[in-house]
C-alpha angles and dihedrals in degrees: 000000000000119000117259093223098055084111096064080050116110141139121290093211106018082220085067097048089170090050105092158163148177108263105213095189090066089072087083086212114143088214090074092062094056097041111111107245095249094067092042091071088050084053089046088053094042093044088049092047103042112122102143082262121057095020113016124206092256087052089065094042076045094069096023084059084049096127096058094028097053109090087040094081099247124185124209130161131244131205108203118206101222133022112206112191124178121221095259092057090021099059085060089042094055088043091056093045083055099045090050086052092063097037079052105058080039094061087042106257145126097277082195089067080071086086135126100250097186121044120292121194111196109193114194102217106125108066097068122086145171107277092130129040138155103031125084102255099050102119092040083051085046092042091057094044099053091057089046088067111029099041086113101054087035084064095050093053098044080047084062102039077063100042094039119067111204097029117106119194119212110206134239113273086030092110134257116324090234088050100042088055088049097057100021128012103033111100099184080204123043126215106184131128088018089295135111109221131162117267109254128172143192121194137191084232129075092230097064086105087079092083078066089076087073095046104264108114120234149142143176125267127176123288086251090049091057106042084062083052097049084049090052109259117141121236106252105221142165123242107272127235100226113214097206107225109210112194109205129187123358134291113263112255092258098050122104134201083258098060090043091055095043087051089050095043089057090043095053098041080062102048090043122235114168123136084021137099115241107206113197118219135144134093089288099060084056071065098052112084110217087255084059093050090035080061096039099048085040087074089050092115091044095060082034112242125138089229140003101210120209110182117229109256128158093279082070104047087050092054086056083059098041085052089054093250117162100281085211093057091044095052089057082057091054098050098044104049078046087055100046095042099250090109098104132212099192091186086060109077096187079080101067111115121207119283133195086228144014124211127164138195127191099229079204086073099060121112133183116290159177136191129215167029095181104339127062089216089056094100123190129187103239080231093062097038090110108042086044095050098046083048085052089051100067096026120102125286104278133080095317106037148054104187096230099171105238100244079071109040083099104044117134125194124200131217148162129255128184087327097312125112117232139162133225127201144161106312102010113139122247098162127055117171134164103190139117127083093254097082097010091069091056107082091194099067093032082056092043097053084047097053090047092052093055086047094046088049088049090051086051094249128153148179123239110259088229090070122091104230121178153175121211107167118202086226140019075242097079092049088051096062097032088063088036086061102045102235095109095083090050083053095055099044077061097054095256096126116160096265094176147333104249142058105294121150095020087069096033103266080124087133114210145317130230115278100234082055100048088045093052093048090052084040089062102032078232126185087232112195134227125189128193145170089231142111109245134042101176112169105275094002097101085043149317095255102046105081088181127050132182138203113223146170110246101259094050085051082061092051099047093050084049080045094051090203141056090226095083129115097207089198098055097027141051129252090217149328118261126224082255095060095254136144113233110192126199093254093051085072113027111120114229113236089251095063088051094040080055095051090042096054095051103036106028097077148147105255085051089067096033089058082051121050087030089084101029098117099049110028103097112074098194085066096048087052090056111118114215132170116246092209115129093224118051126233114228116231109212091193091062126102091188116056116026133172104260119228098224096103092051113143095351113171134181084249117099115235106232093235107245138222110256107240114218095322118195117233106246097194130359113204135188123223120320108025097170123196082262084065097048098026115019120196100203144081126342110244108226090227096043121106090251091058084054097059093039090056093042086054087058097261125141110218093248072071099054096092108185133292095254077062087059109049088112085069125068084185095074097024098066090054091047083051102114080351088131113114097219089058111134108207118171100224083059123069095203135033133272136084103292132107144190108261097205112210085066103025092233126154111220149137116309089238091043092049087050095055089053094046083048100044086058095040102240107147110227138222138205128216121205142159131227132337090015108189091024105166140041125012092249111162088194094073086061091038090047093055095044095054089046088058099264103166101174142346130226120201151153090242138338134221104250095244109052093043084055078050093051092053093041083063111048093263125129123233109206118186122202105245108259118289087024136102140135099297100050094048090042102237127171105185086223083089107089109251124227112191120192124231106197115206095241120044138188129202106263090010118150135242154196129256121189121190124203086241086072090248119127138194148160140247145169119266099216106217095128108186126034099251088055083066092047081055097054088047088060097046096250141334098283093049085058098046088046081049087054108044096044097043 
């Protein structure tokens, strides 16, 4: 069926006639003037992809009509141009894909069809992690290891980079996935299929929103969500309301990209942006370099909203040259976001479209920062961080408390390392990590840390052998001009060696910490710190043994680690004391942002990437050596504990199950407010006495072989174990915490995996209660797959993260919301009543329904399929069922 708005197609240059692109200009509507830019690359998809089948003509009235249709709950689809997954999410992704091949050729059907049709960008970065720090061949020790325990996994991806067209796989040791789009895959234009499109991009990791920071929109969705994308289904969304976001002023000289996104986090969380975009416009943005925004739009999923929208300017298209991108290529994008009006001038305000929502922030009024100790919206003034953490200390158990009795906020315990004598107390650090693609992207702060390190050395400081310290650069590019301009030793004498090429400590893959450390820390029942240059500081996500964790810009993780502990005013007291007896303050040794603009200009430039990415996908020889099949169907290995068969396709048939009520259903778990994907999936360590350790050991591994769960995601097996298995999980039938619950038929207390068993084996469905922002985190699919495989048939909550919500629904179960004004406490649930939801035959997105308890009370709540295709999805039993359904009738 031929496309409606042929007639607004023509040439970008008349010499390439078969070069071309929609010219939405050409649509002479007024409304297009006035979109934020933002929506205008989800018209110009719609526009591209409108056929009467995928995209329909009203679908595209739908968005240009966004300023009146945006409150009304309007679903369009979108088409985006590129899906980017990264080897923890995409190990289940390409599992899936297998699985599906063979449900495929049972049900009769093409199981090639079972294929990415758009391009799909797999960067290995999880599986590393710190084993090794503080000695010269630590990434090359980390490195090794790395192969040594994910050689399994390795092979099954290289097997689908060979079965799968469309699918590129970046090897291990290659950088972080967010980074790598930043500085190598992201187009900003696309010229594919003879057409000029604006680069657009969906990823299996929250943090995809970071690639909004150069002006192509994305986001993450979960790992279900994508692989209906890489088969060519369209994501089903509602219109989104867009907060415009207006910079004002300039930073202060001593302000990094780190304080300005922490400030903007808080302020966020406050106004309340989830399931909305954010677009950024205003003078200050012009400011900003695309390294600042790239740090700025990676928070995006920690202040909630689904993007966080930078327009392409110049500053943008300089920053293609700068990264060694083709000039020529460069210079099309140029003149086609120049052509269709999404070129910005942010010092123009004329320019300014429409918004749901201004807010502003005077970028002036920023001051150093970090956040913490459990929430990445928890922002602190560096200025106030002792005062605020001593005040945590005696405050009650929850975000901003840890409930020490007073008698013991000062107690020191004392221990031996390597010879030397040390003492640990509330708030020392034991853990210093620059790491995450957040700050390591930005060459300014990485410059910065670097420059304050060579000033620290010269001053005769130095940091305490006992703290893991670390350097896990996003791209071998960082460390290139770090060495180029000659900081890295400086780096290294502080105990900052590379470590790794990947995410590490930001998701947990911190490794360990010396014994005599972690035993005086239990000794001492201590509030041990970590601080970190990452995203996220979820309680037991940086590591079992820091009970605080801060998020902080590079060069304050350097002086925290000199300081030794979080309880230091650095005006008022020294970082240290020299050989010489005397005092070096912070701001002895903090570099000025010209000495860091100096260093950037002469060392951060184009033949560095270009060296670089040139070589990505071949450098690293253990990879190369890797031996894969090249059969299109994968055969299963029942000795693995890696990579299993999932059940989710049992039994599947063509037929269509009618959905049914759930009959007096037991709640497995009941939560308070925040429960994040760590709680309910944790990608960490395996605990020794957790059911997935059982069934590790039962298979004939040690312990030293158990990996992490996130190592495991292509097992259900394990991952069902794994499913509430963190330790820091607060459930209300529990008065402590840990990953146990009361199974009710025989009032046990026992492990959440082992409870469910028992509710299974008698056939009793199970529910979950939460508060609000249910399923904040990471865009795991396995905390909606988990749940799924423990008998999880529906959850009821205040409010759910966008993303996991989008994963609930992708797997057949049903997320129920409490009616405005109502939660657990109002209507007096206990969770301990059994629980009968109704499931009426016809059904409606956002339609409420009735909930009877056993107790013969009854009450309502929203069924939160919010777009008819998301109901389409639930009668099939999931996204992935429906997709199975299309691809074999």
């Amino acid at each position: 069926m031929s496309n409606p708005f042929e007639r607004i197609v023509e040439p970008l240059d008349p010499k390439q006639p078969l070069k071309k692109f929609f010219n939405l200009n050409k649509l002479e509507d007024v409304r297009y003037a006035r979109l934020p830019f933002s929506i205008r690359v989800l018209l110009e998809a719609a526009i591209r992809n409108c056929d009467e089948f995928l995209v329909k003509k009203e679908d595209v009235e739908n968005v240009l009509n966004w300023k009146v249709v945006q409150h009304k709950n309007v679903e369009v689809p979108f088409k985006p141009a590129r899906v980017i997954l990264q080897d923890f999410t995409g190990v289940p992704a390409v599992v899936d894909f297998a699985a599906m091949r063979d449900a495929v050729k049972k049900l009769g059907g093409d199981p090639e069809k079972i294929n990415p049709i758009c391009p799909a960008d797999l960067v290995i970065d999880h599986s590393i992690q710190v084993d090794f720090n503080r000695r010269p061949d630590s990434l090359q020790k980390n490195q090794d290891l790395e192969f040594e325990r994910n050689k399994e996994r390795f092979e099954f991806l290289k097997w689908g980079s060979r079965a799968f067209k469309n699918m590129r796989i970046i090897p291990p040791g290659s950088g972080i996935i967010h980074q790598v789009n930043l500085e190598y895959l992201a187009r900003v234009v696309m010229d594919q299929d003879g057409y000029y499109y604006p680069d657009s991009v969906v990823g299996t990791d929250s943090h995809t929103t970071m690639i909004d920071g150069l002006g192509v929109l994305g986001w993450g969705v979960g790992g279900i969500e994508a692989e209906a994308v890489m088969l060519g289904q369209p994501i089903s969304m509602v219109l989104p309301q867009v907060v415009g976001y207006k910079l004002l002023g300039n930073p202060q000289s001593l302000v990094t990209s780190t304080d300005i996104v922490l400030t903007i986090t808080k302020h966020l969380r406050q106004v309340g942006v989830v399931g909305k975009f954010v677009e950024f416009f205003g003078p200050g943005v012009a400011q900003l370099s695309i390294a600042d925004r790239a740090t700025i739009a990676n928070m995006c999923p920690e202040y909630g909203a689904t993007a966080a929208y930078f327009p392409v300017d110049d500053i943008s298209i300089g920053y293609l040259i700068q990264t060694g991108r083709d000039k020529e290529k460069v210079m099309c994008t140029k003149k086609y976001l120049e052509a269709v009006g999404m070129l910005r001038d942010f010092k123009n305000s004329s320019q300014d479209p429409d918004f749901t929502q201004v807010v502003e922030l005077d970028l002036n009024t920023v001051v150093p920062c970090c956040s913490g100790p459990k929430r990445p919206q928890d922002k602190v003034a560096v200025s106030d961080m002792k005062k605020d953490f001593e005040t945590c200390l005696g405050a009650k158990q929850g975000f901003k408390g840890f409930q020490i009795a007073p008698d013991r906020h000062n107690s020191i315990v004392k221990f031996n390392f390597e010879g030397c004598n040390f003492e640990l107390a509330h708030g020392s650090v034991v853990i210093a990590a620059i790491t995450s693609c957040t700050n390591t992207s930005n060459p300014s702060v990485m410059l910065g840390a670097g420059l304050l390190a060579k000033k620290a050395v010269e001053a005769g400081l130095t940091v305490k052998p006992y703290i893991k310290t670390s350097l896990s650069p996003g791209s071998g590019v960082v460390t290139y001009y770090l060495r180029e301009s000659g900081v890295m030793s400086y780096l290294s004498q502080l105990g900052f060696d590379v470590v790794g090429y990947g995410c590490m400590t930001c998701i947990g893959n911190s490794g360990p910490l010396p014994e005599a450390v972690v035993e005086a820390i239990t000794q001492g029942d201590l509030v041990a710190v970590g601080v970190l240059s990452g995203n996220r500081n979820f309680e037991g996500r940086v590591h079992p043994n820091t009970r605080a964790n801060y998020l902080a810009s590079p060069p304050l993780v350097i002086a925290y680690a000199i300081a030794g502990t979080i309880r230091i005013d650095f005006e008022k007291e020294p970082l240290g004391i020299n050989a010489s007896g005397k005092k070096i303050f912070l701001k002895d040794i903090w570099p000025t942002r010209n000495e860091i603009q100096a260093v950037e200009r002469q060392f951060v430039i184009p033949g560095m990437f270009k060296e670089v990415y040139q070589k990505i996908e071949t450098v690293n020889e253990s990879w190369n050596a890797l031996d894969a099949p090249s059969d299109k169907l994968y055969t299963w290995n029942p000795k693995s504990t890696y990579i299993k068969s999932p059940p989710f396709f049992d039994g599947l048939t063509l037929a269509l199950q009618k959905p049914k009520t759930i009959e007096d259903a037991y709640v497995l778990l009941s939560f308070g407010d925040s429960v994040t994907t760590d709680h309910i999936s944790p990608a960490g360590n395996i605990a020794r006495n957790s059911p997935a350790a059982r069934y590790l050991t039962s298979r004939g591994l040690t312990p030293r072989e158990f990996n992490s769960y996130g190592s495991r995601r292509g097992n259900d097996a394990v991952m069902a174990r794994g499913t509430f298995a963190n330790i820091r999980l607060v459930n209300k039938f529990i008065d402590k915490q840990g990953p146990q619950t009361v199974h009710f038929p025989s009032g046990e207390i026992l492990d959440v995996f082992d409870a469910a068993e028992r509710y299974k084996q008698a056939g009793h469905p199970l529910i979950v209660l939460a508060g609000k922002e249910y399923g904040a985190g990471s865009s795991r699919d396995w905390a909606a797959k988990g749940p799924f495989l423990l008998g999880v048939k529906a959850v009821l909550a205040e409010s759910y993260e966008r993303i996991h919500r989008s994963n609930l629904v992708g797997m057949g179960v049903i997320p129920l919301q409490y009616l405005p004004g109502e939660d657990a406490g109002t209507l007096g649930l206990t969770g301990r009543e059994r629980y009968t939801i109704i499931i009426p035959d016809k059904l409606k997105p956002q339609m409420n329904v009735q909930i009877k308890l056993d107790t013969g009370k009854t009450f309502h709540a929203v069924m939160r399929f919010d777009t008819d295709v998301e109901l389409t999805y639930f009668h099939n039993g999931g996204i992935l069922n429906y997709m199975i359904r299309k691809m074999a009738s």
